[in-house]
ROVEXFI-540259 format. One record per residue (C-alpha): x, y, z; residue in one letter. Coordinates in steps of 0.1 Angstrom, whole numbers, padded with zeros to 4 digits, always signed. Each point is the difference from the previous one (the first is absolute). Layout:
BEGIN
XYZa
...
//
This chain:
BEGIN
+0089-0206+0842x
+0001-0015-0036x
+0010+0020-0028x
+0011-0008-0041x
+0009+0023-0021x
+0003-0002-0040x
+0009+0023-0023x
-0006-0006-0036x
+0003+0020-0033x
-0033+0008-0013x
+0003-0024-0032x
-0034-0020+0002x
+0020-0027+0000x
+0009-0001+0036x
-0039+0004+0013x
+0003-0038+0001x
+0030+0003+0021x
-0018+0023+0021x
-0035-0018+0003x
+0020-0032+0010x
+0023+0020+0031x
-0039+0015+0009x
-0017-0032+0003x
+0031-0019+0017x
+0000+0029+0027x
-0033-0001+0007x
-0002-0039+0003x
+0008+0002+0041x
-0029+0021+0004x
-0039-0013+0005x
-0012+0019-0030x
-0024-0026-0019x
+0012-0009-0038x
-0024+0030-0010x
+0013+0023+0021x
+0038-0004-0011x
-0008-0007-0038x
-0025+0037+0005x
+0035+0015+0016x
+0023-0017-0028x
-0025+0016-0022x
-0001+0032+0015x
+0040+0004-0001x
+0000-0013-0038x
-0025+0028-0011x
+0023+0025+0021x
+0030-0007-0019x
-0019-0002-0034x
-0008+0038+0010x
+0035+0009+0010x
+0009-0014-0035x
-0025+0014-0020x
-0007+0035+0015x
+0030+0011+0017x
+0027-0014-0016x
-0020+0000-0035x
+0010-0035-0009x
+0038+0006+0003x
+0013-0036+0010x
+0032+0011+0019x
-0011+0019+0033x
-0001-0008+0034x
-0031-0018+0024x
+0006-0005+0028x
-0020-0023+0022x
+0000-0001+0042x
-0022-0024+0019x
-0001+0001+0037x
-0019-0014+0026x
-0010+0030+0029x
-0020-0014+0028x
-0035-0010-0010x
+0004+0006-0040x
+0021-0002-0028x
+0012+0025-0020x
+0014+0005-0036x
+0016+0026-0013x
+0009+0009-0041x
+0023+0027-0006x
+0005+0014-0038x
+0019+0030-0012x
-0017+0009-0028x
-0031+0023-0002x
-0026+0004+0022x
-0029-0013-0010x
-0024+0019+0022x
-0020+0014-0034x
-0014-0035-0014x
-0009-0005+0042x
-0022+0030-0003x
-0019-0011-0032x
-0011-0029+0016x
-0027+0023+0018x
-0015+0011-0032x
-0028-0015-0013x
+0012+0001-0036x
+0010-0037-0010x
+0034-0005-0010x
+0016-0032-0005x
+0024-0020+0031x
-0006+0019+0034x
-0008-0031+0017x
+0034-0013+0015x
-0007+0026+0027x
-0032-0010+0009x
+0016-0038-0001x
+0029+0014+0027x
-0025+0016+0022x
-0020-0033+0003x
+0029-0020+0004x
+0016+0023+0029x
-0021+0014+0028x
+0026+0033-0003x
+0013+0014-0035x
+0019+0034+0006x
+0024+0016-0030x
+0025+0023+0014x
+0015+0029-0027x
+0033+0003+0004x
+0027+0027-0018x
+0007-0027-0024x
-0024-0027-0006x
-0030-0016+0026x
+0000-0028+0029x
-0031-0020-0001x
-0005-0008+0031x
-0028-0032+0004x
-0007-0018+0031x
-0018-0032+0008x
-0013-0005+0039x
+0006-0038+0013x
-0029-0008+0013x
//
C-alpha cells in the first residue's frame, strides 16, 4: 500500500509545496491530466479554507496532509486544528448569494467522496477518488 504524508504550516506559501507532493503522488496512478490537476485543485481550495476559516489567516499552524492508496481508490486526508468550519458549510445551502462558496462544489467534482469529520479540536477532510 502507498502512503505520503506532509505536514506543512498553514502560511500560503507552502500550498506550492503541497500542490507539487499532490501531483507527484498521483503521477503512478491512471487519472487523466484533468482528473489529477481537478484533485490538485481540489486539495489547494481545502487548504485555502483551513487558512482562511479555521485558522483565520494565522500563518503558523499545523496541516497535515495523508494520502493513501486502499484497494480500488485513493484517499486524502487534511487535518487542521483550528475551528471548525461547519457554519460557512451550511450557508452554502441558502439561496442568498454570498461571495466564494465554490471550492466545495470544485472538491465534490473532483472526488467521487468528500466527507468532513468534526473532531474535539479541529476537522479531517476526508476526500476520496475511485480508480477506475
Amino acid at each position: 500500500m502507498k502512503k505520503g504524508k506532509l505536514e506543512f504550516t498553514s502560511h500560503t506559501a507552502n500550498l506550492a509545496l503541497m500542490r507539487d507532493f499532490v501531483r507527484r503522488f498521483l503521477t503512478d496512478f491512471p487519472f487523466s491530466e484533468k482528473q489529477r490537476s481537478l484533485m490538485v485543485l481540489g486539495v489547494d481550495e481545502a487548504c485555502t479554507n483551513v487558512i482562511r476559516h479555521a485558522y483565520e489567516m494565522r500563518d503558523d499552524q499545523t496541516i497535515r496532509l495523508t494520502i493513501e492508496v486502499l484497494r480500488g481508490c485513493v484517499r486524502m486526508r487534511l487535518r487542521d486544528y483550528g475551528e471548525p468550519i461547519y457554519k460557512a458549510l451550511n450557508q452554502l445551502g441558502s439561496n442568498r448569494p454570498r461571495p466564494g462558496g465554490r471550492g466545495i462544489t470544485l472538491m465534490r467534482h473532483a472526488f467521487d467522496k468528500v466527507d468532513y469529520l468534526y473532531k474535539a479540536r479541529g476537522t479531517e477532510l476526508v476526500l476520496t477518488k475511485n480508480l477506475e
